[in-house]
C-alpha positions in Angstrom: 23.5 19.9 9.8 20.2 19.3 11.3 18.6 19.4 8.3 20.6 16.5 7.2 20.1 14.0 10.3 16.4 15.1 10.2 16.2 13.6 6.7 18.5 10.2 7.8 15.9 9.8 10.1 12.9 9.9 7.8 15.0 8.3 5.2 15.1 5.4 7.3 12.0 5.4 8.6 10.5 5.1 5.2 12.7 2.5 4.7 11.6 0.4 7.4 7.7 1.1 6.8 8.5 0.0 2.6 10.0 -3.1 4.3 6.9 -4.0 6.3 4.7 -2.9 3.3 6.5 -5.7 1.5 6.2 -8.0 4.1 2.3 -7.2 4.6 2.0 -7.9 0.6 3.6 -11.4 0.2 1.1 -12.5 2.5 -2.5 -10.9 0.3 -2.5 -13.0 -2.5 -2.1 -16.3 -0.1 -5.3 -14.8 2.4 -7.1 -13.4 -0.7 -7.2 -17.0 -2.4 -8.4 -18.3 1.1 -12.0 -16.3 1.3 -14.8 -18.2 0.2 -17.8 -16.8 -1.3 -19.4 -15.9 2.2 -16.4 -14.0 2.7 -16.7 -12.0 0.0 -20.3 -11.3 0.0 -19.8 -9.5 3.4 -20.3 -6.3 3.8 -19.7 -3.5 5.6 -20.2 0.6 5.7 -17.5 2.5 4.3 -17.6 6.4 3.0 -19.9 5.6 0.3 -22.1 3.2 1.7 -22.3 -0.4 2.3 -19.2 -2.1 0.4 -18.8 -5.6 0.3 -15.3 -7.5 0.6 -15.1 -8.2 -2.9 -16.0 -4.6 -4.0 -13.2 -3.3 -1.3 -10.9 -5.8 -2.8 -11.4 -4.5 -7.0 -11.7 -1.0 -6.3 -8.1 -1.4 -3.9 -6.4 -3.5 -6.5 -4.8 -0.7 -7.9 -3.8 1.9 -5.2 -0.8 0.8 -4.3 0.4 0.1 -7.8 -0.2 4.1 -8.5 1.4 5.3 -5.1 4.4 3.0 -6.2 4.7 5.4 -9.6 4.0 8.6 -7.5 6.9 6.8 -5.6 8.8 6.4 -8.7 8.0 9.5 -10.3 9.8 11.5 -7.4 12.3 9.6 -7.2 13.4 10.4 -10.5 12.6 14.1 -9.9 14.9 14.5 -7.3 17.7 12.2 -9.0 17.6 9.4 -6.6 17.0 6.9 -9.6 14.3 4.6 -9.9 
């Protein structure tokens, strides 16, 4: 029994943080059409090296987008459909 209110409670915790993620993502496109040039052109040090804005922005693009099919993906594994 544990076992299942341990899982309720990350169940709804992951819940609540997807809710937030789609809260957080309705606002990018409005702030990312806001940056000027100068914005974009800053840069900063990541990992790799210096990274600018826009660099951080392209290489980004994408990552959610694959952790949504990873999300996906289990999902279907474990019959919870999609």
């Amino acid at each position: 029994m544990v076992v299942g209110v341990q899982f309720a409670v990350i169940l709804l915790r992951a819940v609540a943080l997807l809710g937030e993620y789609v809260a957080l993502m309705g606002l990018t496109p409005e702030r990312l059409h806001a940056l000027t040039a100068a914005d974009l052109a800053r840069t900063g040090i990541g990992r790799r090296g210096p990274l600018t804005v826009k660099e951080l922005i392209t290489r980004y693009s994408g990552h959610d987008a694959n952790h949504a099919n990873q999300i996906r993906e289990i999902r279907a594994a474990i019959g919870c459909g999609i």
